[in-house]
N, C-alpha and C positions, 0 to 999 in steps of 0.2 A: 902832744903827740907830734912825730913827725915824719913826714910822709913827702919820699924823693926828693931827701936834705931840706928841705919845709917845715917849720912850724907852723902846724894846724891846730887851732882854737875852735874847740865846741861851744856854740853859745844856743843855750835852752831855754827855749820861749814857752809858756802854759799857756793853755787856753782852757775856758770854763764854760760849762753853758748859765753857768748860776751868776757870770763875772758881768757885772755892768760898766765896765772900766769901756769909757771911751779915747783915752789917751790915745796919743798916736805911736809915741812907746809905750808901750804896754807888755807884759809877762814876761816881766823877769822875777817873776815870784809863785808861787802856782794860790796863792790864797786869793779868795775870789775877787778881795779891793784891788788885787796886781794884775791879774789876767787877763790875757784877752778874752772877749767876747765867743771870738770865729778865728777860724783858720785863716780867710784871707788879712783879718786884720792884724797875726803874726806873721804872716809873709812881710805886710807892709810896715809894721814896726821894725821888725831884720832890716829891711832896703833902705830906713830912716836912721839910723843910726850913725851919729859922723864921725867921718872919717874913718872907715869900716872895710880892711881890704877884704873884700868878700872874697877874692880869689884862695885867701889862707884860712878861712873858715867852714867848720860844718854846725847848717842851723837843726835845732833840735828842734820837734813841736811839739810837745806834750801834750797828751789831751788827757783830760780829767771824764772819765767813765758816760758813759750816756747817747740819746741819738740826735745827733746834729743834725740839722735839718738844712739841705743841700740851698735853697734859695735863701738862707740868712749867713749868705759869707762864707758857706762850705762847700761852694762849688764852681767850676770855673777857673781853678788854682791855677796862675801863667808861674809857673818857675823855672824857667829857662835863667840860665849860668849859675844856680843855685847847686848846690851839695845837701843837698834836705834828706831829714828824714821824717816822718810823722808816724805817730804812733801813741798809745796807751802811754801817761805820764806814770811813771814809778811811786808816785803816791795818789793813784787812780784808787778809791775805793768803791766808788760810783757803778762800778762790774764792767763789761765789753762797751767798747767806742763802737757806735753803726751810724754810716754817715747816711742817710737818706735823702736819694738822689732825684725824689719827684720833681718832675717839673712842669706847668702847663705846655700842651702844643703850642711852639712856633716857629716862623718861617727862621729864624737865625740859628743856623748850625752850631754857633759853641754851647749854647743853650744845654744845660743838664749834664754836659761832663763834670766829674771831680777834679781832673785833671787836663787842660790844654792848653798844648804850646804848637804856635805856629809862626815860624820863620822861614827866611828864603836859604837862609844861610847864618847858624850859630853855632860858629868854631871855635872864641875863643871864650870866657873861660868853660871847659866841659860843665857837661850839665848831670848831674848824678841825682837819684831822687831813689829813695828805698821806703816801702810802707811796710809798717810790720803790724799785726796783730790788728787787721783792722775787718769791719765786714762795707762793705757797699751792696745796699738793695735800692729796689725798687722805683730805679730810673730807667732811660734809654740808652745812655750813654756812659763809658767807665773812665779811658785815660786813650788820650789824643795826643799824641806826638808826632810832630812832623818836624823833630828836629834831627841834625845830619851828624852831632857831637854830644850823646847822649847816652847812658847807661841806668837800666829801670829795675830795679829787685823789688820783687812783692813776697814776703814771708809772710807768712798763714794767710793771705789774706782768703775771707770770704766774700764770691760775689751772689747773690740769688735777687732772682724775680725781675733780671733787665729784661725788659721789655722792647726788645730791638726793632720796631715799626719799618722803618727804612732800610732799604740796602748798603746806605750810607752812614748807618747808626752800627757801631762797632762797640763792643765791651770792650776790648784792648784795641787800640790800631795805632802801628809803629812803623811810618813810612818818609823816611828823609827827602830832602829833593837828591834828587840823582847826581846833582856836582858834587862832588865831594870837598872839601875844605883843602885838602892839599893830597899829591898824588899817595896811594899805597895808606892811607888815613883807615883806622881798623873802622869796621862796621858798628854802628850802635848795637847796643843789647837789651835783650827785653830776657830775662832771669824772673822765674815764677815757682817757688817751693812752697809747699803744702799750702793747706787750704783748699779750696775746690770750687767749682762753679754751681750752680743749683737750681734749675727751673726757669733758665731763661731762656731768650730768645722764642719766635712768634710759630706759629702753625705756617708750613703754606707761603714762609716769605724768602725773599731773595739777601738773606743776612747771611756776612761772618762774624762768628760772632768774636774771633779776635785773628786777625790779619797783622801780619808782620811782612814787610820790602824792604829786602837790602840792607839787612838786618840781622845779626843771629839769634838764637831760639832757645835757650834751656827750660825743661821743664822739668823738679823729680818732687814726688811725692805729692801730686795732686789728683784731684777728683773731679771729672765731668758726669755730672749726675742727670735724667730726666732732663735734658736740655733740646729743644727743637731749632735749626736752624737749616741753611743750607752748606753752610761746611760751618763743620766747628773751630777747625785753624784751618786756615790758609796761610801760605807761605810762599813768597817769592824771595827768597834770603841765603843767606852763607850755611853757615854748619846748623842744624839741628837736632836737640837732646834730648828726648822725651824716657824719664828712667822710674822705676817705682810708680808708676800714674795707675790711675782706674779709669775707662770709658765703660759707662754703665747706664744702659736703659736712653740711650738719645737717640731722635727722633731725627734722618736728615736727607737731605733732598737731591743731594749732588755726591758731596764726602764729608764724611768724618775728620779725615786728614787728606790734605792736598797741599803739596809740598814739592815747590820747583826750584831747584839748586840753581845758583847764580853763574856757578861752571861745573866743570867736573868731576874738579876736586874737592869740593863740598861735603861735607861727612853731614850724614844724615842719620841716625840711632834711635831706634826703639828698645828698650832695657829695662827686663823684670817688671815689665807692664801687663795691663788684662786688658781687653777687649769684651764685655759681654753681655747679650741682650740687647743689643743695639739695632734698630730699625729705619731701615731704606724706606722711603716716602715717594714711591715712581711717579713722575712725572711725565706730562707728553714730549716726547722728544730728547727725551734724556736717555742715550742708550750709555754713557758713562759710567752710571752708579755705583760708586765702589766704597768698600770701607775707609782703604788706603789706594793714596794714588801717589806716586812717586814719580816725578821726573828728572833726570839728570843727577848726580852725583854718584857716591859712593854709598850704597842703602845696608843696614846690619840691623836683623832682629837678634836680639837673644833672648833666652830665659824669658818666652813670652805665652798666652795663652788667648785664642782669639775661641770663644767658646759660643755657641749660640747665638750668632750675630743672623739676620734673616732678611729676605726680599731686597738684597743687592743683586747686580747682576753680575759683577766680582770683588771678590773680596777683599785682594789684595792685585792694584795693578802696576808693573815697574816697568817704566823706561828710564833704565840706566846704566853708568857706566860699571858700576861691580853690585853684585848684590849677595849678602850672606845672608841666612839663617838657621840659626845652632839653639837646639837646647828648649824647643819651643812646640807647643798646639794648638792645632786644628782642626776645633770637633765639636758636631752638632750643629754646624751652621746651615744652613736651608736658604740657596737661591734661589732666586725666580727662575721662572722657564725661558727662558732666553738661549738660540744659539751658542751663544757665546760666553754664559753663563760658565764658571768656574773658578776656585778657593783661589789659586795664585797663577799670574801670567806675567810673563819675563821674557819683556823685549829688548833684544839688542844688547845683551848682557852676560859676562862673565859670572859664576854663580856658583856657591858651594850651600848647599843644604847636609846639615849634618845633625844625627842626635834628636829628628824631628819626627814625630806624629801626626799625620794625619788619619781620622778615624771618623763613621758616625755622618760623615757632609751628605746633604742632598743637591745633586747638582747635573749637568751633564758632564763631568771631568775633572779630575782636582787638582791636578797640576797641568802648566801647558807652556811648552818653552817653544817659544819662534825666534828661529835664528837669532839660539843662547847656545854658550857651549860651557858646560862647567861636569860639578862633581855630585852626586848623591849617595851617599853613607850614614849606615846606621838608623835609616829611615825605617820608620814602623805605616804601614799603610794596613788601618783596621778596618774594619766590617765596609765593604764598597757595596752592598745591594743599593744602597740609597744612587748611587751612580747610574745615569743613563747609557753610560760609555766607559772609556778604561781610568784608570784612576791618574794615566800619565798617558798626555798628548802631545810626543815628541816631532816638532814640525819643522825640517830644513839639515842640509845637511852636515851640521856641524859637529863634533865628537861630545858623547855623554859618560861621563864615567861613573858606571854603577856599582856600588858596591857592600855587601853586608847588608840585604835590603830583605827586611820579616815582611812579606806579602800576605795577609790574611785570604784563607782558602787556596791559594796560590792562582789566584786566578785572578783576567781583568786589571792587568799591573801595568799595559803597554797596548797603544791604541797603535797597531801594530800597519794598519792599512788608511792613509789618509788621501784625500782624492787630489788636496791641492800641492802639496809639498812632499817631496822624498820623506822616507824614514831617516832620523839622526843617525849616525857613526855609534853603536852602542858599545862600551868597552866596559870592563872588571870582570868582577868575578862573577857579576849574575847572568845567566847564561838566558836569552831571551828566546824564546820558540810560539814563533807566531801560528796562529789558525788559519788553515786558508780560506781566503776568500768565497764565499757562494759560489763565484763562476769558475772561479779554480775548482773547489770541489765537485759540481757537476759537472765538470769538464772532464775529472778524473773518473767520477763513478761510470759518465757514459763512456769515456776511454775504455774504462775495466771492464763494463758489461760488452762492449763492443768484443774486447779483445779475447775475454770466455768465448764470446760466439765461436770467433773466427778457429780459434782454437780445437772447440767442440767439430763444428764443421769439418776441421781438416784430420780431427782422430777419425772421424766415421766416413769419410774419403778415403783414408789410408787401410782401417779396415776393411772396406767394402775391396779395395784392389787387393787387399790381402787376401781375402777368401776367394774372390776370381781365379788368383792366382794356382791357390791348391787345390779348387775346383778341376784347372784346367791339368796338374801334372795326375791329378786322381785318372783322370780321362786316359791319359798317355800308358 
């Protein structure tokens, strides 16, 4: 193979749990006399091998079917400048690879990862590692990277039943040192397609359960199932991709997603994804709690559906530089009673909502822009009883452009009188007719009744000098 004028050599190492081969080269054969033992003692066979330019090389690891047990050599993997990949061997009959991550408590942090690399600085040769088809249970920890020249794909993988104790115990955590290896140097990646997460992370603790800095983010076709933590990804990183994915039935304490763009140009995408069932865990002092929190960049839902999510205090909250959402719903969701409670808030922000449903929320308000100025079209706003207020709280005075908007009952669509902020600049075709106010209206009814009186009073004045009048020529 070759790869940017390169000859690249695949060289495939087996390993066995049946192999009693203690050689130090070992598995280049997958029969059990050839194979290695464990994963780490194919690592160390690949690194023994002389005169070996590892920088034109990708090592294979084959594993022959079964559950590795993470404290015999199958955990702790350092593959820093390696091109690896590990995975089910091609003449696996043994069924699924599951590496089992148990570990006893202790005071030393690498302790219980599958995978950890930690450097100050490894730039040269890049470090590429992809896992396919593989399951990780029933550890604390998954894959620890703290390298600055690194790229991580996980195909199918399965993770369930991490047990994340610590604030500090991460199932993914992908975080370089900050110098970079040389100026404009693209950001590591962490790439995660199908497979799904499954019943990890603790009640009640201060976990993410996979954290990504400085870093970018793809994620399509996965599944976060019954998982408790306090955010489920966190992000301080470049672009992030989340497309195809399920968030289903997790339990979390802060966010689900919290995601802060590294500048402003950062693309940030939610795509053909669900949202549903998912549960807010209040805590004291947390008036944050959102499904989605977004700061800074360029934010796009599409073709998404956030169904039934409950006891947030908002759903969706954005600061940032543009924010779209097209093609997507929001319904049935039930926040707590909070002030400030409501489905999406968009601050400081450019914004076109289009082709979107909101229907069914319980809340005090379902949309609420502060000093945003954008577009809404083709919105459908269904059954609003569940609303304590209008289903749009337009606050500051910036232009809204409304247009082609189905208002179920036609009413309750525009929180027309707000105490702290002007009404927005409203423009399109929806013609918007406010209620007045209580004191306006009493102001007007006693106007009116006052002004009958005077009225009344001044007919029967003018009658009464009227008959005087013919009184007195009767006389004459």
């Amino acid at each position: 193979m070759v790869v940017n004028g390169q000859n690249i050599t695949t060289i495939t190492i087996y390993v066995d749990l049946a192999s009693l081969n203690i050689s130090t080269l070992c598995g280049f054969d997958y029969d059990t006399n050839s194979a290695c033992p464990n994963i780490s003692a194919a690592i160390n066979s690949y690194r023994s091998l002389p005169n070996q330019p590892l920088t034109n090389t990708i090592l294979n690891i084959a594993l022959a079917g079964g559950q590795y047990c993470g404290l015999d050599g199958n955990s702790g993997l350092n593959v820093n400048y390696l091109n690896v990949t590990i995975g089910p061997s091609p003449y696996n009959t043994q069924g699924e690879v599951i590496i089992d991550l148990y570990h006893p408590p202790t005071n030393k942090y690498s302790d219980g990862f599958f995978i950890y690399m930690v450097s100050a600085s490894v730039c040269t040769p890049q470090t590429n590692i992809t896992l396919n088809n593989l399951t990780l249970t029933n550890g604390t920890k998954g894959i620890n990277s703290m390298n600055n020249n690194v790229n991580i794909i996980l195909n199918n993988v399965t993770i369930t039943n991490m047990v994340t104790s610590s604030q500090f115990n991460y199932v993914i955590y992908l975080a370089p040192p900050y110098k970079p290896c040389y100026l404009g140097q693209p950001l590591p990646t962490l790439t995660i397609q199908g497979g799904g997460i499954f019943n990890s992370g603790l009640p009640n603790s201060d976990v993410d359960l996979i954290n990504v800095e400085s870093s970018s983010l793809t994620i399509s076709n996965y599944g976060f199932y019954n998982n408790t933590a306090n955010t489920l990804i966190s992000t301080f990183s470049g672009h992030v991709s989340i497309e195809g994915s399920t968030f289903q039935n997790n339990s979390i304490t802060r966010q689900l997603l919290w995601i802060c763009a590294l500048n402003g140009t950062s693309l940030i995408a939610v795509d053909n994804s669900t949202f549903i069932d998912n549960h807010g865990v209040w805590t004291f002092g947390n008036e944050y709690l959102s499904l989605v929190y977004i700061m800074s960049g360029n934010f796009t839902i599409n073709n998404s559906m956030f169904i039934n999510n409950n006891n947030y205090s908002f759903l969706i909250s954005v600061d940032s530089r543009n924010l779209s959402i097209t093609g997507s719903t929001f319904a049935n969701n039930s926040l707590i009673n909070d002030p400030y409670e409501t489905v999406l808030i968009s601050i400081d922000a450019t914004f076109v909502i289009d082709n979107t449903t909101f229907k069914d929320n319980t809340a005090s308000t379902e949309l609420v822009l502060i000093w945003s100025h954008g577009t809404l079209s083709n919105v459908v706003f269904g059954n609003v009883d569940g609303l304590e207020g209008s289903a749009i709280e337009c606050q500051g005075g910036y232009a809204l452009t409304v247009n082609d908007i189905d208002n179920h009952l036609g009413r309750n669509l525009f929180g027309c009188h707000q105490s702290m902020f002007e009404k927005c600049n409203i423009q399109g075709n929806f013609h918007l007719s406010c209620p007045m106010k209580e004191g306006e209206l009493i102001g007007i009814v006693v106007g009116s009744v006052c002004g009958l009186l005077a009225i009344i009073i001044i007919t029967i004045l003018l009658v009464k000098k009227y008959k005087k009048r013919n009184q007195y020529k009767a006389i004459q």
